[in-house]
N, CA and C of each residue as an Amber inpcrd file, in Angstrom:
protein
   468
  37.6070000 -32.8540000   1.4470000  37.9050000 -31.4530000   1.6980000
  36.6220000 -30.6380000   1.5370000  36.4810000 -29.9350000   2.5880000
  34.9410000 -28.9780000   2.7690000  35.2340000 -27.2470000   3.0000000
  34.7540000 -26.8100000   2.2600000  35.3010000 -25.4200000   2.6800000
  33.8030000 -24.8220000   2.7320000  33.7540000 -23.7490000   3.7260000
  32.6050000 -23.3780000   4.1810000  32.7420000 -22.1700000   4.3630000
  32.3290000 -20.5240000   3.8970000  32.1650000 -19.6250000   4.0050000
  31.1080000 -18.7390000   4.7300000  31.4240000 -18.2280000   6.0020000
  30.5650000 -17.4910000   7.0530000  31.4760000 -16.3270000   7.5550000
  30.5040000 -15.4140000   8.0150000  31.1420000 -14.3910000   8.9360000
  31.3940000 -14.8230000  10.0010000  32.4780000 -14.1810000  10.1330000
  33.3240000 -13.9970000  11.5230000  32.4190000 -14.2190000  12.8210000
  33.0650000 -14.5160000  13.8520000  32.5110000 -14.3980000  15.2110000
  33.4390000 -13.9690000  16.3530000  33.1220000 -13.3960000  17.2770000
  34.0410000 -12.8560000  18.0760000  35.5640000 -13.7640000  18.3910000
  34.5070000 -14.8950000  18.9460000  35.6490000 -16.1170000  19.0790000
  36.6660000 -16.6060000  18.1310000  36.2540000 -16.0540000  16.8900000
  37.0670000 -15.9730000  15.9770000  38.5900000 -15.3170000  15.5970000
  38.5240000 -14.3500000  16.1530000  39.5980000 -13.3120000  16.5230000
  40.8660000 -13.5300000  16.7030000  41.2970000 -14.5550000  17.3040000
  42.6100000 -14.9830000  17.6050000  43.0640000 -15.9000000  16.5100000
  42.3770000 -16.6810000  15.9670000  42.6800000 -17.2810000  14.7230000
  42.7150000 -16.7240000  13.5160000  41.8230000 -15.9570000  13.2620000
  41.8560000 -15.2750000  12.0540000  43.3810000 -14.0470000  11.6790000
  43.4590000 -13.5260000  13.7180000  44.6140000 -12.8530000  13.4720000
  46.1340000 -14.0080000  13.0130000  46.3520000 -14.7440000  13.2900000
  47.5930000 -15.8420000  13.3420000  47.1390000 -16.0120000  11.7860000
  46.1010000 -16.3280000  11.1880000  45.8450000 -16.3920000   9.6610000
  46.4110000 -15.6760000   8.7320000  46.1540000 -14.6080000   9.0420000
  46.3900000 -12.8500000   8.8210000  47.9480000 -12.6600000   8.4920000
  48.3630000 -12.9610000   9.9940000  49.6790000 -12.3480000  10.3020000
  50.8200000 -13.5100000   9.1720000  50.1860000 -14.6750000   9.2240000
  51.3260000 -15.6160000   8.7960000  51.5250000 -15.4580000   6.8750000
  49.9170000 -15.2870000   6.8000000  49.9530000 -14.6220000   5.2360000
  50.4460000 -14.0830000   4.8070000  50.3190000 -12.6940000   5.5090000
  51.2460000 -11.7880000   5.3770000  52.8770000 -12.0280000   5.3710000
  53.2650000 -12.3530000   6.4260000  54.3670000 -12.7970000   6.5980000
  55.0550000 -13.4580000   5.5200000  54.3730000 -14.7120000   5.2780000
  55.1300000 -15.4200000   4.6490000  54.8480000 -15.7740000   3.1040000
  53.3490000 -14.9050000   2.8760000  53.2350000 -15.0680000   1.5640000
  53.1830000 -13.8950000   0.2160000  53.6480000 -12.7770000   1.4730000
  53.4410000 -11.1830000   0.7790000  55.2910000 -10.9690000   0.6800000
  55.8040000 -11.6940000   0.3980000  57.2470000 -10.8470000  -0.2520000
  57.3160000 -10.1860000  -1.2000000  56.3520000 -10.5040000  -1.8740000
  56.5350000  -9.5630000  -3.3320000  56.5370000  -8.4350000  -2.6660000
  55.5400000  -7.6830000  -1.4720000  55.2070000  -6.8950000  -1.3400000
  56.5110000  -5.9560000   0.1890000  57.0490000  -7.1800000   0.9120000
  57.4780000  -6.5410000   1.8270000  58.6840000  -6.5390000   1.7490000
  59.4460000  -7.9450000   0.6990000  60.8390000  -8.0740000   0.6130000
  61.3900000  -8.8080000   1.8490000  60.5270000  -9.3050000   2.8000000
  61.5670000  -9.9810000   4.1880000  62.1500000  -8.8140000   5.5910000
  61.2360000  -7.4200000   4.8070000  62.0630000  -6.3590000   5.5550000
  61.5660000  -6.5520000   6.8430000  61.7200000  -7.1660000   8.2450000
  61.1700000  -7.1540000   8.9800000  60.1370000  -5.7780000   9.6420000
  61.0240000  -4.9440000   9.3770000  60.1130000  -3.1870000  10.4330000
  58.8890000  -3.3380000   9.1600000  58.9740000  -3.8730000   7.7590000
  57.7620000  -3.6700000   6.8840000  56.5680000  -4.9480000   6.9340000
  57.0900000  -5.8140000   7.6150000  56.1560000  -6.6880000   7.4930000
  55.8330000  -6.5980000   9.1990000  56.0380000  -5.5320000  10.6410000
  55.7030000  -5.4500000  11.6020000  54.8540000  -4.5380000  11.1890000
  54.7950000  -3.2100000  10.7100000  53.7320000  -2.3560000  10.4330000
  52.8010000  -2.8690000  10.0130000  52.5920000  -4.1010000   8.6100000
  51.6940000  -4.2690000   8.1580000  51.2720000  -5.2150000   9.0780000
  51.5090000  -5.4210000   9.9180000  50.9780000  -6.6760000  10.6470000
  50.1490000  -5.8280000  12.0810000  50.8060000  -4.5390000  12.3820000
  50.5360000  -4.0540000  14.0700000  48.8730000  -3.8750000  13.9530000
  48.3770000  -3.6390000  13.0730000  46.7370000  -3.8130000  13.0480000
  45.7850000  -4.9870000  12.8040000  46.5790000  -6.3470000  13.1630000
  45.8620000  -7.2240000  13.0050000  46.2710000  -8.3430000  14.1220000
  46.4040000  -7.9580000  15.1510000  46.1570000  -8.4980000  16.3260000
  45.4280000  -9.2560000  16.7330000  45.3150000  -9.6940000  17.5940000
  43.6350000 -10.5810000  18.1940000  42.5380000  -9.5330000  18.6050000
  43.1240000  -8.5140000  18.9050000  42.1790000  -7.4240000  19.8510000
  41.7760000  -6.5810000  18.1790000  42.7930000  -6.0440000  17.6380000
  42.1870000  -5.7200000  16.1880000  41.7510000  -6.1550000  15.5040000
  41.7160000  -7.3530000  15.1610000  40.4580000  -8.2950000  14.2360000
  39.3060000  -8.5410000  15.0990000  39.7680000  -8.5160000  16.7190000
  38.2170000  -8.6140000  17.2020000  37.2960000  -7.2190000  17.0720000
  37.5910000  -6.3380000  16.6470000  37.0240000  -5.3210000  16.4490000
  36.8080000  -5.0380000  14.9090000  37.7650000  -5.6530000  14.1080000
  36.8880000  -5.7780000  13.1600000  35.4970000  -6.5510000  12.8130000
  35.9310000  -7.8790000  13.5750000  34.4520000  -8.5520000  13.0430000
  33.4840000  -7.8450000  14.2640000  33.7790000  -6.6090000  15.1720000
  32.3240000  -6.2570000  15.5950000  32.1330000  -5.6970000  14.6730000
  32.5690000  -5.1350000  13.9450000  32.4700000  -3.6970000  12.7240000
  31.4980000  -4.5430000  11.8460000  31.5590000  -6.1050000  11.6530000
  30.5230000  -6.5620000  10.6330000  31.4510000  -7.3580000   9.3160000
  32.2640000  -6.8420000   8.8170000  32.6670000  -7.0040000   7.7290000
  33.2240000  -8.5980000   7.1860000  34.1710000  -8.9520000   8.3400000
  35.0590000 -10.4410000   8.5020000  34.2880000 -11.4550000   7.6430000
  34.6100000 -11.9250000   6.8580000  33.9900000 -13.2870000   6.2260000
  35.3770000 -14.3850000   6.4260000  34.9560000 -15.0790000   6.6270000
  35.8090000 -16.6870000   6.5090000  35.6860000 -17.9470000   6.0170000
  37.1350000 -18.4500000   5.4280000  36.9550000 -19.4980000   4.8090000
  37.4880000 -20.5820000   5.6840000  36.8520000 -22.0060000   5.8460000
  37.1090000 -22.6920000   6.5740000  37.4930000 -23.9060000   5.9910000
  38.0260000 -24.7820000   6.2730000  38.7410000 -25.8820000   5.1630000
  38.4630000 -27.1590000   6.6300000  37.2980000 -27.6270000   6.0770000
  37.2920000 -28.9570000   7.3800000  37.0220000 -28.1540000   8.6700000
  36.2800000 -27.4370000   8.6700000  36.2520000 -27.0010000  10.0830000
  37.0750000 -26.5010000  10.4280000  38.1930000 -26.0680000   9.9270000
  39.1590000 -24.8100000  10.4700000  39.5950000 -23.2450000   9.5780000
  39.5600000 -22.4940000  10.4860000  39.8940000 -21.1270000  10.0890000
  41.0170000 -21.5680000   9.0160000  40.9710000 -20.7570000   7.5570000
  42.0120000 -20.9810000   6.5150000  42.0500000 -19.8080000   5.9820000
  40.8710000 -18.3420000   6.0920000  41.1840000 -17.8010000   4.8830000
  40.7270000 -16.8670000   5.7920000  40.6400000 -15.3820000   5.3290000
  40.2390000 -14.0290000   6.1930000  40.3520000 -13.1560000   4.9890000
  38.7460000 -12.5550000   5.0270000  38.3710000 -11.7950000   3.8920000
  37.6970000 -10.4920000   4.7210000  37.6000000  -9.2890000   3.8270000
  36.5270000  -8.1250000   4.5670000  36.0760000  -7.6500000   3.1010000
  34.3530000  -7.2100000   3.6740000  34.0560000  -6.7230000   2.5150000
  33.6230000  -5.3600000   3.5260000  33.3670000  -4.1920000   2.5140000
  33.1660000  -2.9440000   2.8190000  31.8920000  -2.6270000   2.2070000
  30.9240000  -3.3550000   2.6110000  29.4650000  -3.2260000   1.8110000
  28.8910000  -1.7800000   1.2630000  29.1960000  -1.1540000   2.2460000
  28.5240000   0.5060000   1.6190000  29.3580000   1.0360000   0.4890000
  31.2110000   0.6580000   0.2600000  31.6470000   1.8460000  -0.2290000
  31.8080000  -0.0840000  -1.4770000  31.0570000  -0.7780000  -1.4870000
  31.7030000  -1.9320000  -2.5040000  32.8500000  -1.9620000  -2.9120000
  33.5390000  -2.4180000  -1.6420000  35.1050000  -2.7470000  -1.7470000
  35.0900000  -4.3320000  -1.0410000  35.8890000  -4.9760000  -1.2590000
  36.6900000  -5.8610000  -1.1630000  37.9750000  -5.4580000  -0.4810000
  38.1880000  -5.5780000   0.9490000  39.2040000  -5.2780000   1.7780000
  40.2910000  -6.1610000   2.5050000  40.1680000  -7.2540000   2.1580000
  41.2830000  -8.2340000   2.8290000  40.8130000  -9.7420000   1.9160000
  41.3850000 -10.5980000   1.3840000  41.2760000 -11.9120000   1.3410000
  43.0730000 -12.5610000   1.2130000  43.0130000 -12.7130000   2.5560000
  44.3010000 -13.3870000   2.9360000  44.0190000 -15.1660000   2.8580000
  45.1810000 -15.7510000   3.1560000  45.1170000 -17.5650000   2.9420000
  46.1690000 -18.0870000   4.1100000  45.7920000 -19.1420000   4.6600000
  47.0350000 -19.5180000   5.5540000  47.9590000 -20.1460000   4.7180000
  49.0780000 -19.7090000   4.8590000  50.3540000 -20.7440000   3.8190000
  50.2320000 -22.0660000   4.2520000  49.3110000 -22.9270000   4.7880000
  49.5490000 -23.7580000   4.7260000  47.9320000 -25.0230000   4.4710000
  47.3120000 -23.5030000   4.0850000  46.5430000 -23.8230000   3.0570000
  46.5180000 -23.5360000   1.3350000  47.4460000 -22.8760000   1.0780000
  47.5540000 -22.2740000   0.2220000  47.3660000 -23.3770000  -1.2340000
  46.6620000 -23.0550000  -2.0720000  46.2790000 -23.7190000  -3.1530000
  45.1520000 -24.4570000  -3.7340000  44.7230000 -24.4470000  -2.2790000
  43.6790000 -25.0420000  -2.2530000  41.9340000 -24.8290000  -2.7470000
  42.2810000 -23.1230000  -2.9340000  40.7750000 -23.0750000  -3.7540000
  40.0590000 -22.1630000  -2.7520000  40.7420000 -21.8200000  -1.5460000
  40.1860000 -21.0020000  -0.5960000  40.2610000 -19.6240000  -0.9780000
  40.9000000 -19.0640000  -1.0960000  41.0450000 -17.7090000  -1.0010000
  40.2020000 -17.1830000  -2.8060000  39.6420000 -18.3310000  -3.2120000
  38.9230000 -17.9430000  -4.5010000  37.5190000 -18.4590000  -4.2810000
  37.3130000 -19.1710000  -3.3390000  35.8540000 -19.1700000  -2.9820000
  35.6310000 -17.9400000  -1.7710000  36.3860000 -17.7880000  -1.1100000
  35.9600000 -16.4440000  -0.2900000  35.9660000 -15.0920000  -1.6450000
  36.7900000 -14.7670000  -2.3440000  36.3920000 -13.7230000  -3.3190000
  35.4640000 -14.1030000  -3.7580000  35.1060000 -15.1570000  -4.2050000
  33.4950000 -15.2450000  -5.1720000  32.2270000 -14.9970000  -3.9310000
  32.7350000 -15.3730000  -2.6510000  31.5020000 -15.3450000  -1.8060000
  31.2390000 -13.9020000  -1.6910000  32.4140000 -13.2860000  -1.0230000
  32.7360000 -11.6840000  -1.5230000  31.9870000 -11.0600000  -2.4930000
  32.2070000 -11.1150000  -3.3280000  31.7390000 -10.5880000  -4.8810000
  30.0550000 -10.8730000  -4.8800000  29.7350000 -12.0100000  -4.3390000
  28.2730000 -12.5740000  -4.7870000  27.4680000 -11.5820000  -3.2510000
  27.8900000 -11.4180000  -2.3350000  27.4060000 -10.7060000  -1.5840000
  27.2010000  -8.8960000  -1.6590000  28.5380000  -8.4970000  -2.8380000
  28.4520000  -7.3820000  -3.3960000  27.1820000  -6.9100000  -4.1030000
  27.4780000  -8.1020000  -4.7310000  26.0300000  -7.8360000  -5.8690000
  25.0150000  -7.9060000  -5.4560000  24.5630000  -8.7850000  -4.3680000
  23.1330000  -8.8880000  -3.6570000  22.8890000  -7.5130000  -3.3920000
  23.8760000  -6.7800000  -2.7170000  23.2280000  -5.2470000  -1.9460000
  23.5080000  -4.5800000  -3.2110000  23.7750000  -4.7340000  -4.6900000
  23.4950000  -3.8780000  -5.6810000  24.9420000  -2.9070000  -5.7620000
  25.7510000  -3.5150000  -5.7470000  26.8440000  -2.9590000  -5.8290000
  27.4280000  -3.4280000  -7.5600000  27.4950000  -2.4260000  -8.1450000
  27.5560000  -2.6190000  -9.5630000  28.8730000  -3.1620000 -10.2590000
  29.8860000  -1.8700000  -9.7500000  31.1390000  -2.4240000  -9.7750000
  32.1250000  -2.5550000  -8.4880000  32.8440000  -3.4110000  -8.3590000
  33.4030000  -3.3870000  -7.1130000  35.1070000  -3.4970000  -7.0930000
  35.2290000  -2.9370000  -6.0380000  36.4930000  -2.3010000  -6.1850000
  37.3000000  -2.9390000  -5.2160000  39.1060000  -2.8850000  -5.3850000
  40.0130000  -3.1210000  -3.9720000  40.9670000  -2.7230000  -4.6010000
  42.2580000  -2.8710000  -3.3340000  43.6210000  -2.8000000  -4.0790000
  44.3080000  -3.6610000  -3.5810000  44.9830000  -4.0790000  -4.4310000
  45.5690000  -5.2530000  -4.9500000  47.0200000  -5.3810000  -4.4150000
  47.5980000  -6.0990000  -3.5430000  49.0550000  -6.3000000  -3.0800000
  49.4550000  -6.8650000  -4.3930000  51.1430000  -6.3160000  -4.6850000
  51.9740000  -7.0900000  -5.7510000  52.2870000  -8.5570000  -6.1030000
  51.3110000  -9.2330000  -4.6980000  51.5580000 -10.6850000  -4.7810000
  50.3000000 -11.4790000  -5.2420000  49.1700000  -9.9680000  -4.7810000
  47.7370000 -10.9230000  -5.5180000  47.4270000 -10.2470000  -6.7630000
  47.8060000  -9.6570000  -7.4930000  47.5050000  -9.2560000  -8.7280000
  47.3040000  -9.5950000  -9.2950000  47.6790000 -10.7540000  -9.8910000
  47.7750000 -11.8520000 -10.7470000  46.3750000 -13.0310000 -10.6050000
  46.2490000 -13.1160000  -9.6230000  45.0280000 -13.8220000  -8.8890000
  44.1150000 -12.9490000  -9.2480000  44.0070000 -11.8450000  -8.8330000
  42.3270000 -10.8110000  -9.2300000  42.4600000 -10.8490000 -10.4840000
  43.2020000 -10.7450000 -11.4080000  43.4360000 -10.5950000 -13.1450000
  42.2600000 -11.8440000 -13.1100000  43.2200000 -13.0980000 -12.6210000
  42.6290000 -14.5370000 -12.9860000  41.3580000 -14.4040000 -12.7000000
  40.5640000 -13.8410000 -11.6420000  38.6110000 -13.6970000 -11.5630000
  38.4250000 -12.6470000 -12.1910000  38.6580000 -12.0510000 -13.1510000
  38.1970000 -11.2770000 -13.6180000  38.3370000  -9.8260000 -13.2520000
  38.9780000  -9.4730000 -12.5500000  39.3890000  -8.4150000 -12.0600000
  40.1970000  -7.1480000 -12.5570000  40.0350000  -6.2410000 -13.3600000
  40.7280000  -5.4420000 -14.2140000  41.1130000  -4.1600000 -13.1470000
  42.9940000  -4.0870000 -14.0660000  43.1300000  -2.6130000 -12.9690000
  42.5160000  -1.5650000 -13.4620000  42.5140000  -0.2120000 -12.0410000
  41.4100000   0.7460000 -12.0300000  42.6920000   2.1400000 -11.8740000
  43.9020000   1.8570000 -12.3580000  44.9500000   2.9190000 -12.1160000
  46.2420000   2.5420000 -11.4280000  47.0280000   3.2700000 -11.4470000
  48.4030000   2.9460000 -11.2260000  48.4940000   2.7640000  -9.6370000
  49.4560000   1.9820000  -9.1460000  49.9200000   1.7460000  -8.1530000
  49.8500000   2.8260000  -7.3040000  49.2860000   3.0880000  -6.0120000
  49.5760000   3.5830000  -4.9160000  50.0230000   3.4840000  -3.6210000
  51.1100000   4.0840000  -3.1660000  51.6410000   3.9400000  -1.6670000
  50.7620000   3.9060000  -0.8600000  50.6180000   2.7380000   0.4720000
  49.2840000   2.9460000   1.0070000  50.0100000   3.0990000   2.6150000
  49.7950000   2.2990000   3.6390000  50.2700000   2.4870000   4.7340000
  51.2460000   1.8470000   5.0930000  51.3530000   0.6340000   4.2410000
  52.6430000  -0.4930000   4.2630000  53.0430000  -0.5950000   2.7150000
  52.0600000  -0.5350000   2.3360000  52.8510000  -0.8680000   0.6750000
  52.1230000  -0.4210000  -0.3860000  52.2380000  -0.4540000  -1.5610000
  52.1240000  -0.3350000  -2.7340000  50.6390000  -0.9940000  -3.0500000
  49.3360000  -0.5250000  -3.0990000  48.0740000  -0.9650000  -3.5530000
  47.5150000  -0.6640000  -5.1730000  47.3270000  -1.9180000  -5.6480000
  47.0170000  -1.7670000  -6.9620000  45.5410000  -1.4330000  -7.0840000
  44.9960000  -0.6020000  -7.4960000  43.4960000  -0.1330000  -7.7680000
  42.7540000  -1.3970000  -8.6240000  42.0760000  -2.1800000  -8.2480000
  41.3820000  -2.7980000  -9.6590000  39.6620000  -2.6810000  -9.4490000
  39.3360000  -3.2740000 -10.2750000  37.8240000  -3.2230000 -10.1660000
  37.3540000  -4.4140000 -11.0560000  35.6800000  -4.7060000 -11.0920000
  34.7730000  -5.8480000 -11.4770000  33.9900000  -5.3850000 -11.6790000
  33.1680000  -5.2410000 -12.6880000  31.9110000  -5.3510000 -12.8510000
  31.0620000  -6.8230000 -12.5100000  30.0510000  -6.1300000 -11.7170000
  29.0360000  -7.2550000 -11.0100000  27.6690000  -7.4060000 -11.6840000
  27.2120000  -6.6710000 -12.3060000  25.9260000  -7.2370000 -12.7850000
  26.4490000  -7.7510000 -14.1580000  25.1690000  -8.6560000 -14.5680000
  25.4780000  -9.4480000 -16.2000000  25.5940000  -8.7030000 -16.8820000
């Protein structure tokens, strides 16, 4: 088992969205409950045509397990956020979606980003706790759901 962390590429787009979407889908109940109209909203921005415009935007990092798309991360380099690290359920466990946060995080710190920030779905909370990740304030309603504020300190 090889997992390999790089940015996105255009060609990337259609996989990363099916990554995305199935994550969501099938591994965010905490967050959506099965409600279908709640897990279509959170999903209508991650299309093939909308992730291909994200990775022009720069941000897309990916985790690859053997040569295949497994994981879909965004970092927000200027405002040091951490914006997406999703997992395919049928990679799930495997150690991916915690080597893309550390790749995440280690790329934060290169551009001097001190502490770094995201918010946290009700299903990964528990996971950012586990890297070190402390919350930064109470729960907020976001466009689909409920985002937990946390944060990291990045330098030693």
């Amino acid at each position: 088992m090889t997992i390999t962390i790089r940015p996105a590429r255009p060609e990337d787009a259609a996989e990363a969205s099916r990554v995305l979407i199935a994550s969501i889908t099938e591994l965010c109940r905490a967050d959506h409950q099965g409600d279908p109209a709640a897990i279509a909203r959170w999903v209508a921005n991650k299309t093939p045509k909308s992730v291909a415009e994200m990775i022009a935007a720069g941000g897309i990092r990916l985790a690859e397990l053997d040569g295949q798309i497994a994981a879909v991360g965004e970092v927000e380099p200027d405002a040091g956020k951490i914006t997406l690290n999703y997992v395919d359920p049928a990679c799930r466990g495997r150690g991916l979606s915690s080597a893309l946060l550390a790749a995440m995080e280690a790329e934060l710190a290169e551009l001097g980003t001190k502490i770094a920030k995201l918010a946290a779905t009700a299903t990964a909370r528990e996971f950012y706790r586990k890297h070190g990740w402390q919350p930064a304030g109470p729960g907020r309603a976001g466009r689909w759901i409920v985002g937990y504020p946390m944060e990291k300190r990045l330098d030693p």
